[in-house]
C-alpha positions as CSV (number, residue, x, y, z in Angstrom):
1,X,45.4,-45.0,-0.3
2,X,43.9,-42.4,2.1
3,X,42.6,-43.8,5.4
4,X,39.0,-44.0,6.1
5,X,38.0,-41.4,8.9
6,X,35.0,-39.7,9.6
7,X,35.8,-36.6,7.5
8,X,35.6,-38.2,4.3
9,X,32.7,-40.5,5.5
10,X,29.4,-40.2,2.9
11,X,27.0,-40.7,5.7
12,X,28.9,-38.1,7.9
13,X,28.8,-35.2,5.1
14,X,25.1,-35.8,4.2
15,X,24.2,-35.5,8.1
16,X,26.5,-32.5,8.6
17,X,24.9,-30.5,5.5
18,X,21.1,-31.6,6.6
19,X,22.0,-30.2,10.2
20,X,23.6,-27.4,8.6
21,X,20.2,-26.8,6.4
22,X,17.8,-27.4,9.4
23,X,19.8,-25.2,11.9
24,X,19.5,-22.5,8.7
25,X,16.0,-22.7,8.0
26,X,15.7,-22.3,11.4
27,X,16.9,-19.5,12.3
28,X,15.9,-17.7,9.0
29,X,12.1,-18.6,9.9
30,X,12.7,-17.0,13.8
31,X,14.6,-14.0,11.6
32,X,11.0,-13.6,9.6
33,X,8.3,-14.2,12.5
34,X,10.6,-11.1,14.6
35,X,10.3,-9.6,11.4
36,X,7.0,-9.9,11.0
37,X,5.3,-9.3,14.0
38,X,7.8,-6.3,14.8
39,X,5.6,-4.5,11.7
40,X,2.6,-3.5,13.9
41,X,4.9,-2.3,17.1
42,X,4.0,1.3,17.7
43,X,5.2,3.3,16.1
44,X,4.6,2.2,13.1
45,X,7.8,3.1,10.8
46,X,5.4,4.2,7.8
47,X,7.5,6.3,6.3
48,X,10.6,3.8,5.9
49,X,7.5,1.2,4.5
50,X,6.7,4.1,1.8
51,X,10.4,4.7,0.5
52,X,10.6,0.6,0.6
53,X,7.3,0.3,-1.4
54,X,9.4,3.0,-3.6
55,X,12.6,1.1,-3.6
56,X,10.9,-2.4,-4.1
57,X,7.8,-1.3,-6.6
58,X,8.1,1.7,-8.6
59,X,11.8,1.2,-9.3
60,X,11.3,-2.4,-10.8
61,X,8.1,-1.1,-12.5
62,X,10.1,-0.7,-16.5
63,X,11.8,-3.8,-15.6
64,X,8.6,-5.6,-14.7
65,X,6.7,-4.0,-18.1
66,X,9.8,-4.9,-20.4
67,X,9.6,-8.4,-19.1
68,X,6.3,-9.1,-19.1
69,X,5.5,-7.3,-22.5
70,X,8.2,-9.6,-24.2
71,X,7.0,-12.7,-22.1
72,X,3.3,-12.3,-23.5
73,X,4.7,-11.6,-27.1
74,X,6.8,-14.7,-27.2
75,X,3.4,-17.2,-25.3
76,X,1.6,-15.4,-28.3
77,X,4.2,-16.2,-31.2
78,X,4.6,-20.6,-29.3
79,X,1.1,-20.3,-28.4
80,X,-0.3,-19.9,-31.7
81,X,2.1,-22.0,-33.6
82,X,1.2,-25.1,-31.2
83,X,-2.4,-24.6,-31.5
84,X,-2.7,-24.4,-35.0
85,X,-1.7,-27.9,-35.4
86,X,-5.2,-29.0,-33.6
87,X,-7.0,-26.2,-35.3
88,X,-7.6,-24.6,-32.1
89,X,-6.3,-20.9,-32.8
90,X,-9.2,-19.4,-31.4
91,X,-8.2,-20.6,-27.5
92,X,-4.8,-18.3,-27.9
93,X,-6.2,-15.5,-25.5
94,X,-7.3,-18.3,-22.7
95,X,-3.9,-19.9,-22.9
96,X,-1.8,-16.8,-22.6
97,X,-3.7,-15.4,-19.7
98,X,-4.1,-18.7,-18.1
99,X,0.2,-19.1,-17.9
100,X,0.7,-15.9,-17.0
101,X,-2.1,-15.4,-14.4
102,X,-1.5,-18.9,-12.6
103,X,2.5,-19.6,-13.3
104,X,4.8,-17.2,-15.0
105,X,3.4,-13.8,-13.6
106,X,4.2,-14.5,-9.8
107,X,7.6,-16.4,-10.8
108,X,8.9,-14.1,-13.6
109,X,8.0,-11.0,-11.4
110,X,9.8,-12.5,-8.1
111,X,12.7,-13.3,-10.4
112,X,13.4,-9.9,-11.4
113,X,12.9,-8.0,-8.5
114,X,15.5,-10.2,-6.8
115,X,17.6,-9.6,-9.6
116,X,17.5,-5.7,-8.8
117,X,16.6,-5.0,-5.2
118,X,17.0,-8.4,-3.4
119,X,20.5,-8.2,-4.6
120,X,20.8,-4.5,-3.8
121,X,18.8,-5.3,0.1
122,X,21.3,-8.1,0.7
123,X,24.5,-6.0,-0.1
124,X,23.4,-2.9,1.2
125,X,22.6,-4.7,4.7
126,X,25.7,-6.9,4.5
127,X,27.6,-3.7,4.1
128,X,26.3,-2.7,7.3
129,X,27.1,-5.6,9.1
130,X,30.8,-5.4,8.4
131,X,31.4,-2.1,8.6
132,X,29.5,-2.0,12.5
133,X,26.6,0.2,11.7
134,X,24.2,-3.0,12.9
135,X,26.4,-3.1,15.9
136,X,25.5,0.6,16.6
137,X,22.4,0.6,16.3
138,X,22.4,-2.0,19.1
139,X,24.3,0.0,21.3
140,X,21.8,2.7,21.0
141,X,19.0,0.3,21.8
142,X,17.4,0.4,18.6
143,X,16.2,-3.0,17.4
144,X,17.9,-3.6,13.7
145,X,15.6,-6.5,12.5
146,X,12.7,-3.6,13.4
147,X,15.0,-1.1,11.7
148,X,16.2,-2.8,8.8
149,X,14.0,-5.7,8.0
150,X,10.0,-4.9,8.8
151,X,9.8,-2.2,6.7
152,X,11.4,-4.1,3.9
153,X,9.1,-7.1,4.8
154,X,5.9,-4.9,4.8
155,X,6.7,-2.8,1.6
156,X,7.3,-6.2,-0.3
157,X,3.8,-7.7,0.7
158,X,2.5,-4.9,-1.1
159,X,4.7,-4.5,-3.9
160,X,4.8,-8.2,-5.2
161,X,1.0,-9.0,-5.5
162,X,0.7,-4.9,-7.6
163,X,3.9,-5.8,-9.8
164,X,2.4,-8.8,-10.3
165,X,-1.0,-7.4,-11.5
166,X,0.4,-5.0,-14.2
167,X,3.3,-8.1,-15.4
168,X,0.1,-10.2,-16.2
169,X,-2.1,-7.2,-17.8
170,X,1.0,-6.2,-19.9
171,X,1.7,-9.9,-20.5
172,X,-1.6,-10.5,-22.1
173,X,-1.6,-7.5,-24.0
174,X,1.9,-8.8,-25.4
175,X,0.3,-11.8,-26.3
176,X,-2.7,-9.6,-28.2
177,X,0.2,-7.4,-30.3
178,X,1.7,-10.8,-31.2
179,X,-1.4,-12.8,-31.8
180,X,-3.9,-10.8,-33.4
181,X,-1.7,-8.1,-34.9
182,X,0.8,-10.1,-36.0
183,X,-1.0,-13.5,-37.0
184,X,-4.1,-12.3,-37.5
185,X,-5.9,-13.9,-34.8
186,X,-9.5,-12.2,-34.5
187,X,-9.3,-9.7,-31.8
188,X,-12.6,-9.8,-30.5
189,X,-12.0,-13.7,-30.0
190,X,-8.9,-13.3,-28.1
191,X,-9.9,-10.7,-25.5
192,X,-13.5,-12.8,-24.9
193,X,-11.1,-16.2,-24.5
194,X,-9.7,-14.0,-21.9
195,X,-12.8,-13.0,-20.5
196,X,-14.3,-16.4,-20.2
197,X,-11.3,-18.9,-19.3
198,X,-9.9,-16.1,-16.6
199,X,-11.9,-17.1,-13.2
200,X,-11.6,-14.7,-9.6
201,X,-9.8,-18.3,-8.4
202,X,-7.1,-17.8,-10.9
203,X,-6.4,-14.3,-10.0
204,X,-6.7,-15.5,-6.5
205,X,-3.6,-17.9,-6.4
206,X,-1.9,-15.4,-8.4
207,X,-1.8,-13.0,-5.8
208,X,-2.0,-16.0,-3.5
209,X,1.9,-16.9,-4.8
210,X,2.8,-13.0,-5.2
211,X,2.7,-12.4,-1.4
212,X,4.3,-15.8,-0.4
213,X,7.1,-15.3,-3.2
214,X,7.5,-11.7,-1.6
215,X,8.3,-13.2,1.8
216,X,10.2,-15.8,0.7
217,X,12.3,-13.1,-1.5
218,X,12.9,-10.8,0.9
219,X,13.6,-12.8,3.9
220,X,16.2,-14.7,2.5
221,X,17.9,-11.6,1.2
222,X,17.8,-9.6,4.7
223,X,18.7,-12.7,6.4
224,X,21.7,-13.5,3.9
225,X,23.0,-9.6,4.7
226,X,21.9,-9.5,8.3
227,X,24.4,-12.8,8.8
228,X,27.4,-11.6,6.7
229,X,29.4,-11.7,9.7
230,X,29.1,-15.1,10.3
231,X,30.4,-16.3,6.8
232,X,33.4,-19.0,6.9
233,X,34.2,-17.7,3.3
234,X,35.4,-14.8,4.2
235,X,34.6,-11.5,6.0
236,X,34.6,-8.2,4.1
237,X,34.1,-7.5,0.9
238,X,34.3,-10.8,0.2
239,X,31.4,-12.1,2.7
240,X,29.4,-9.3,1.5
241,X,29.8,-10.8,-2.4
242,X,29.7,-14.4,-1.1
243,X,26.3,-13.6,0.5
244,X,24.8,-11.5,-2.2
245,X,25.3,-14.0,-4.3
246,X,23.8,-16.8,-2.0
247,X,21.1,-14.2,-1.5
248,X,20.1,-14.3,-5.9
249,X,20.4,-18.1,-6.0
250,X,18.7,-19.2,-2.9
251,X,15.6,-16.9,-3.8
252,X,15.5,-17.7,-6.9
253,X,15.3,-21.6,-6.4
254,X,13.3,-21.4,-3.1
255,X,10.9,-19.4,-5.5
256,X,10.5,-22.5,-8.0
257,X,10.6,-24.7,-4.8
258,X,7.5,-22.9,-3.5
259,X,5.6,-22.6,-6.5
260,X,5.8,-26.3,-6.7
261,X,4.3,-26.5,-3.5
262,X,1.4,-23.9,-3.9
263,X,0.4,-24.6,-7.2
264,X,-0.1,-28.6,-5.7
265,X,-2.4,-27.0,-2.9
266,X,-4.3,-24.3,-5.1
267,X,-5.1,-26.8,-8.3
């Protein structure tokens, strides 16, 4: 029978993983504040925010439309079924745009642009941790949270509320082609449903979650590159992998984590 020490103590582990999870938090919020306020140092680095905003926006645009087009079709195709069964057909366009304005739009959209460029901001950074180039840019005096991180930061406040906007226009008409097209929902009843449920405080929290979701995103997936090197996996090629992939899954559930939260505030 194993002796009973303090390493396999219950009460010991839980302590050492919630000082473990404060000390990270921690330091990730510091990592985002620097981040943040290094944005307006002169001069302002508007170039590297433009090829971000290119990186971040326009390259996840035919993801963004693909998803949000089949998203739409597939609230059209539940939607309807579920309402016919309390004759209530006719509310089809307020309850698409309503879930995709106030819930899925900000989540689906944060989703997949972590899956394509938080993955690809988190690698490419960790790659330049191992291999010194952060180090460098040190030696020359050249702040690498300014460098590498603010311009991501600022690029992805604008990026996530616009992606947003054109996942829940393309979502709705998805939910039109299906609807009305394909069931034969009255057109003119599902675009006025839209009309009149949709409010400016809908749109609001939206964007509201877009921008939070868009810090939260891209903080955690500079800060999981920026601290490759400290990794007890492994350094390398492995820490890199190891904190890519920490990267995806921690953004991903901080995501559902804080649209709990939000969505409890903005109701």
């Amino acid at each position: 029978m194993p002796a009973y020490t303090l390493e396999n103590n219950p009460l010991a582990l839980i302590g050492r993983f919630t000082i473990f999870l404060v000390q990270e938090l921690g330091r990730a919020g510091i990592f985002f504040f620097r981040g943040f306020l290094l944005i307006f140092s002169l001069p302002v680095q508007l170039g590297k925010i433009v090829q971000q905003v290119y990186f971040i926006g326009m390259k996840s645009m035919l993801v963004i439309c693909l998803t949000g087009a089949f998203t739409g079709m597939v609230l059209g195709l539940q939607g309807y079924y579920t309402l016919t069964k309390f004759g209530a057909e006719g509310f089809l366009g307020s309850a698409v745009a309503l879930s995709l304005i106030r819930e899925l739009g900000p989540v689906l959209t944060a989703i997949m642009i972590v899956a394509r460029a938080g993955s690809a901001m988190a690698a490419e950074i960790g790659i330049m941790r191992i291999s010194e180039q952060i180090d460098a840019l040190e030696t020359m005096d050249i702040n690498p949270i300014r460098f590498l991180f603010s311009p991501r930061l600022a690029a992805a406040l604008i990026s996530f509320p616009l992606l947003t906007a054109v996942f829940d226009v393309i979502g709705i008409f998805g939910g039109f082609l299906s609807g009305s097209l394909l069931l034969n929902v009255s057109q003119g009843i599902y675009f006025s449903r839209v009309e009149s449920s949709v409010l400016m405080q809908d749109i609001n929290g939206g964007f509201i979650k877009a921008i939070v979701f868009g810090a939260v995103v891209v903080t955690i997936c500079c800060y999981q590159g920026y601290m490759t090197h400290t990794r007890k996996e492994g350094f390398g090629a492995k820490g890199v992998s190891q904190a890519t992939t920490s990267a995806v899954v921690i953004s991903c559930v901080l995501v559902l984590i804080v649209d709990y939260v939000l969505t409890s505030f903005l109701l």
